[in-house]
C-alpha positions in Angstrom: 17.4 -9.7 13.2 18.0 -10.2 9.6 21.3 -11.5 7.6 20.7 -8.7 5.0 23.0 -5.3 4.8 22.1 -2.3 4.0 23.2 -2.0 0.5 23.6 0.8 -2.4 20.7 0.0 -5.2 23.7 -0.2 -8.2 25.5 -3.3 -6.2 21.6 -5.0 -5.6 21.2 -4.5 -9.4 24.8 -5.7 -10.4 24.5 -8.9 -7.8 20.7 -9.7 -9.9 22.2 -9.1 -13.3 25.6 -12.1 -12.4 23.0 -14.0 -11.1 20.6 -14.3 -14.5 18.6 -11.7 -14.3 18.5 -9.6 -17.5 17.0 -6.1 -18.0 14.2 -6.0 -20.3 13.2 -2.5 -20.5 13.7 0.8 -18.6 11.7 3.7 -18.0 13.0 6.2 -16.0 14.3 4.8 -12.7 12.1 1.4 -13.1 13.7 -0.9 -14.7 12.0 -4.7 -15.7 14.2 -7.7 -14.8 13.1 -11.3 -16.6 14.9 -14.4 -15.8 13.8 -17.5 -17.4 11.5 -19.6 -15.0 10.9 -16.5 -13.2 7.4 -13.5 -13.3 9.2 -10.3 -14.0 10.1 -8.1 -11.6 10.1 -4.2 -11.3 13.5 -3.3 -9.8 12.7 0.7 -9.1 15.7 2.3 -7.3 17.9 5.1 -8.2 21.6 3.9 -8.5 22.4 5.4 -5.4 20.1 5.0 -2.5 20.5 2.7 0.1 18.4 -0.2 0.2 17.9 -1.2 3.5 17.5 -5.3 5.2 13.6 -5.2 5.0 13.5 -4.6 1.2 16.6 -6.6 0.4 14.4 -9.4 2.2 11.3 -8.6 0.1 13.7 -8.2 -3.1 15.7 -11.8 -2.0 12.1 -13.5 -1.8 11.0 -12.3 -5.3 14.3 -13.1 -7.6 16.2 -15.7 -5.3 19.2 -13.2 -4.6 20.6 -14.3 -1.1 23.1 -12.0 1.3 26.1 -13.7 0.2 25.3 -12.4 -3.8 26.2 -9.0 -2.5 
């Protein structure tokens, strides 16, 4: 079992962005995320799917984000 919810893609994005994350450039639904001290990473949902625990995991693992940022 995982401590991750399943979670709409805008609140993933808006919990990456308080947490340092900034958007560097967009094309279409792929948007590049840089954080100082960080690779970038390709954040490449539509605002409104659901994200489910597995990729939140995946997601939490590559930026830091953790289940209590949602």
């Amino acid at each position: 079992m995982t401590d991750w919810p399943t979670t709409k893609a805008k609140r993933v994005l808006a919990a990456l962005l308080r947490s340092g994350w900034q958007i560097r450039r967009q094309t279409g639904s792929h948007k590049i995320l840089v954080k100082q001290g960080c690779p970038e990473y390709v954040f490449a949902f539509h605002e409104g799917v659901e994200i489910g625990p597995i990729m939140l995991k995946k997601i939490g693992k590559h930026t830091g984000l953790k289940p209590e940022d949602l």
